[in-house]
N, C-alpha and C positions, 0 to 999 in steps of 0.2 A: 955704365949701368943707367938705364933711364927710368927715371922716376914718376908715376902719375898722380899728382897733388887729385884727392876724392875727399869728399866726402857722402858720407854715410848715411840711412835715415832708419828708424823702425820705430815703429808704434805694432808693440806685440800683441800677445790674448788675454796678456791682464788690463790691458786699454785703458792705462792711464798716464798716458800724453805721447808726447813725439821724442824720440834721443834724434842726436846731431852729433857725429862723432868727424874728425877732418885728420886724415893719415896720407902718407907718403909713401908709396909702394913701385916694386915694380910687376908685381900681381904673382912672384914666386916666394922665396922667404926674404927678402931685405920687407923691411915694414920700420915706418917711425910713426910711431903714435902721437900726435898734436891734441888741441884743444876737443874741449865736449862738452856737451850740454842737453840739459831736458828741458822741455816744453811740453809742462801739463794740460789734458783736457780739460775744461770747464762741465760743470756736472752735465750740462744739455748736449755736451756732446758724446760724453759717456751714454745717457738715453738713448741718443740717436743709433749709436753704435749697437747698443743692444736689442733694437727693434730692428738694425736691419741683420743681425742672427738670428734673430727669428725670421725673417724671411726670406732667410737665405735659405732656409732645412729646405723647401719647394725646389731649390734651383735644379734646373736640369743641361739648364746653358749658362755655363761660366761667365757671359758675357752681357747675361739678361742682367735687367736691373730691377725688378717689381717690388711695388712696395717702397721703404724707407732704403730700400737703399740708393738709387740713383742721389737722392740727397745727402746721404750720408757720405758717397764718394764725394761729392762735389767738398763736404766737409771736410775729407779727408785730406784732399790734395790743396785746399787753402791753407789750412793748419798748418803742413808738410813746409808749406813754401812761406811762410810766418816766420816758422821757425829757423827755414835757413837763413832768410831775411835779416830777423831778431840776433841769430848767431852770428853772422858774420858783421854785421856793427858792433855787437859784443865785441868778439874778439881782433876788432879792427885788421880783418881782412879783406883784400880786397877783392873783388867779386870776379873777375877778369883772371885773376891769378890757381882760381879752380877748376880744374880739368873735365871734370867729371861729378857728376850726383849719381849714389846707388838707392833706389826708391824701393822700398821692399811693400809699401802700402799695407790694408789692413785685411787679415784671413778674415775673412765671414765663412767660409766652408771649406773640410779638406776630406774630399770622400776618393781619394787614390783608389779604391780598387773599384770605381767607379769612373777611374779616370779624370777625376775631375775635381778640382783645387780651382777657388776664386778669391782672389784681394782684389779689395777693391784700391781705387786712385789711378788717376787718371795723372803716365807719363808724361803725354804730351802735352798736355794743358802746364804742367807742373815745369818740363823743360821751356813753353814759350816763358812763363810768366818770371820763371829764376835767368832766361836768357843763358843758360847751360845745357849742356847734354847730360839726358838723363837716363841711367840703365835701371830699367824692372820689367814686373814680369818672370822675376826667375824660376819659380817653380812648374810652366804649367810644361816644357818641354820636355823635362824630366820624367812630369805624371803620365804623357804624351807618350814616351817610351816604356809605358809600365812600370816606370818607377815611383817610390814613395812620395817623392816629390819633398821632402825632409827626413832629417833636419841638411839644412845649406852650411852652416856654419865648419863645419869641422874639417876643411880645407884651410881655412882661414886658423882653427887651433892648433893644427899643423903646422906653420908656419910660426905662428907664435913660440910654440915649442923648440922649434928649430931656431928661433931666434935668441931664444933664449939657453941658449945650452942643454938640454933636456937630453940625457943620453939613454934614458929607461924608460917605457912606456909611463905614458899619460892619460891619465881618464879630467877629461873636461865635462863638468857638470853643467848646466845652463837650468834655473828653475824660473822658468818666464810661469806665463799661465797652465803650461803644457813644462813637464822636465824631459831633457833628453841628454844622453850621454856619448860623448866625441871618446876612444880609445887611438891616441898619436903615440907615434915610435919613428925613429929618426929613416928613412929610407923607406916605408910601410905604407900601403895606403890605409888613409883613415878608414877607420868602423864605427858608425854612429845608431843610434834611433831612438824615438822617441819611448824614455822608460816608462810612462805614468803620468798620474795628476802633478802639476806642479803648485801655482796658487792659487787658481784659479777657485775650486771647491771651496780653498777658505776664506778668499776674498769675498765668491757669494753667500756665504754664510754670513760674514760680518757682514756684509750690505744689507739683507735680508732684515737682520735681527736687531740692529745696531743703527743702521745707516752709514757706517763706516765704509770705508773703501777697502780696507785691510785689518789685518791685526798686527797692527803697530810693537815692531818691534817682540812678536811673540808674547806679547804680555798675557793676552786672553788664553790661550793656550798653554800657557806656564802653570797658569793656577789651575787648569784643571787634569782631568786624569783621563789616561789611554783607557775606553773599552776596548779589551783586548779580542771579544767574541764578534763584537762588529769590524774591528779590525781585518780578521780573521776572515770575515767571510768579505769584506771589500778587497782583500788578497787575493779570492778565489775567483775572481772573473777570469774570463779565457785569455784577456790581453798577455796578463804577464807568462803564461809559457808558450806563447808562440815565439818563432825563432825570429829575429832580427834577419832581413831588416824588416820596419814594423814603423808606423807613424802613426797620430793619435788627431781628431779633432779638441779643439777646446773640450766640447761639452761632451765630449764618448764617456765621461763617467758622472756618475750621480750624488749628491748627498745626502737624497733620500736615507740611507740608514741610519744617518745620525743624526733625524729629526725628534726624533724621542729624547734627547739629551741634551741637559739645559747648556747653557753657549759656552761655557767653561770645557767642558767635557767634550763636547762636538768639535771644539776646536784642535782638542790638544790629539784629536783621535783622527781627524782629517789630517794635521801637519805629521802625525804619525804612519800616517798611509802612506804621505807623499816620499818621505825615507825611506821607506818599507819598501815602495815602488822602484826607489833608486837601485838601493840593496839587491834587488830581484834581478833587476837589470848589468849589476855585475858579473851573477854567476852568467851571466850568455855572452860576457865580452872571450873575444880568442886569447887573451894574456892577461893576464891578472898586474895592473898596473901599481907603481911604485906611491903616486899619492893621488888624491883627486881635491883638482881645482874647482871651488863653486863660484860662479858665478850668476846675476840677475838675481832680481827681486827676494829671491827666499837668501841669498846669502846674507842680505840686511836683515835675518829674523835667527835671533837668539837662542831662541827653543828648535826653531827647526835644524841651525847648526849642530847643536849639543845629540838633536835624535841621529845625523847623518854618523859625526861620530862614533857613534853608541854601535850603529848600524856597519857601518862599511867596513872591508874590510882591509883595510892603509890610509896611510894618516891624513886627514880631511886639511883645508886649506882655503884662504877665500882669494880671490884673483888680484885683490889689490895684494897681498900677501909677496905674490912675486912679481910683481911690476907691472901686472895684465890690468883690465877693469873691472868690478864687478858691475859694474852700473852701467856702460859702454860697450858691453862685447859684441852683440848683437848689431849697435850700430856701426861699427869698427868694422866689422863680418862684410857686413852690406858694403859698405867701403870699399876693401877688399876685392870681393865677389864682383861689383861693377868692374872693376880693372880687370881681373881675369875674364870676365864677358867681352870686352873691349877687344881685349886679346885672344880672344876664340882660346883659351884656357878651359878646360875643364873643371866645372864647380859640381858636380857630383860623382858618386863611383858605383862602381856594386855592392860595396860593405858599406853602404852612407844610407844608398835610396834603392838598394835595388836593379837600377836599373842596366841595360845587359855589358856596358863598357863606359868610360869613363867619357862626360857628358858636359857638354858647356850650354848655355840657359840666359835668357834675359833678354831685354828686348832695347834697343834704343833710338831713343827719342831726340833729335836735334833742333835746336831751334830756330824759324826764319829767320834768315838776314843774321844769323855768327857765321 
């Protein structure tokens, strides 16, 4: 069995900082999970980032850069290459000894039925200056073939599953900025899409009002109370009864409605949606799975755990729970997903993305003179 020593990168849509995940794979199910680590933004790169989503809504070529963002990539693929830098003296490894880097860069825009998905970072720059090969780029082949173009990950929870003994279907939660739900079952191919809001809504409400990044630990949202009527009607958008597969940008939903309602209440009514939105998203999986694993960001929030609970319907679980990450999946994923890139592997399907047969994605970058 041959192994390819990767590691991983993601800075998602809650845009705050960079994961570094380092796994051992042979890009099917053997996987061993190594070290990890984050690398926070600094708040001016949080700004930068958020000026160039604003000019990203204009894009009409994926590959234009106008506005904040031509600098903001340049930001992004420095950071990227910090962090791996910073990691691997961390973890006293040696740089020669990594096969491969999976560079997943930053979504500024994901308009799939416009064919068109842009991250930004720049692979090549990022593979001369790490002196590695580096695979990104994964989505835009996908969007390419009329596929969603997300979520990528649920190739990678397949395997974990399979790794992990799993003999009953699996539903994998992921609430990055964006939630999306992987359903894995031992022989199946994965079915995934993006269910809903994930933190995003309430991360900008606490920024907005607070200055906060988050709401730490669910606290702000504990104390106050679900409107149920504005609930209600943030349920009734068209997203959640259209059929899978289905993919969402960051900002497709609003919190406009619960601007009337002091921060207590807005909050606990927004991390109410984001369940509400998960919940919806299991009556449209094809098997009604045995438990579901949370992972990313909202698995570290208290109140949002207890609404999942409340809501789903089999027994809720966080990934460090069974030996997965909650903190690391995403980066782990990328990991992953570069090796089967490597390997002309297929990293999407048609119950994933859509797209019309099973699809391999990403781009690589090598660098002069290895």
């Amino acid at each position: 069995m041959s192994f390819t020593r990767a590691i991983g990168l993601m800075s998602g849509t809650s845009m705050d900082g960079v994961d570094v995940a380092y796994i051992e794979t042979d890009g099917e199910e053997a996987i061993a999970l190594h070290a990890a680590g984050s690398f926070p933004y600094a708040p001016e790169d949080r700004a930068l980032l958020r000026g160039a989503l604003a000019d990203a809504l204009a894009l009409e070529d994926r590959r234009a850069r106008p506005g904040a963002l031509a600098q903001a990539e340049a930001m992004v693929t420095s950071r990227h290459a910090e962090a791996v830098e910073e990691f691997l003296a961390d973890q006293r490894i040696a740089r020669d000894s990594i096969d491969l880097v999976g560079f997943h860069g930053q979504t500024v825009l994901h308009r799939p039925e416009r064919r068109l998905t842009a991250q930004i970072g720049d692979g090549a720059a990022l593979a001369e200056r790490l002196k590695l090969k580096v695979a990104y780029d994964f989505r835009a082949a996908d969007v390419a073939r009329g596929g969603q173009g997300a979520p990528l990950a649920p190739v990678f929870h397949r395997a974990l599953a399979a790794a992990s003994g799993f003999s009953e279907p699996v539903a994998v939660v992921n609430i990055g900025g964006v939630s999306n739900v992987s359903l894995v079952a031992p022989g199946a191919e994965p079915a995934a899409f993006d269910s809903g809001p994930g933190n995003a809504l309430l991360d900008d409400l606490m920024l907005e009002r607070t200055g906060a990044a988050l709401d730490r630990d669910g606290a702000t949202a504990a104390r106050g109370k679900i409107d149920e009527a504005i609930l209600a009607a943030l349920l009734a958008n068209a997203y959640f009864a259209l059929p899978p597969p289905k993919s969402l940008d960051r900002n497709d939903f609003s919190r406009a409605p619960v601007a009337g309602l002091g921060l207590e209440d807005a909050a606990a009514t927004l991390t109410a949606f984001t369940a509400a939105g998960i919940a919806r998203a299991f009556e449209l999986l094809p098997a009604r799975p045995t438990r579901a694993v949370i992972c990313g960001g909202g698995a570290r929030n208290p109140t949002l755990m207890r609404e999942l609970s409340r809501r789903l319907p089999c027994p809720v679980t966080d990934a460090d729970s069974v030996g997965w990450s909650v903190e690391f999946m995403e980066a782990q994923a990328f990991a992953y997903l570069a090796v089967r890139s490597l390997k002309n592997l297929p990293i999407t399907f048609p119950l994933t993305t859509g797209v019309s047969g099973p699809l391999t994605g990403g781009v690589l970058a090598e660098p002069q003179g290895r």
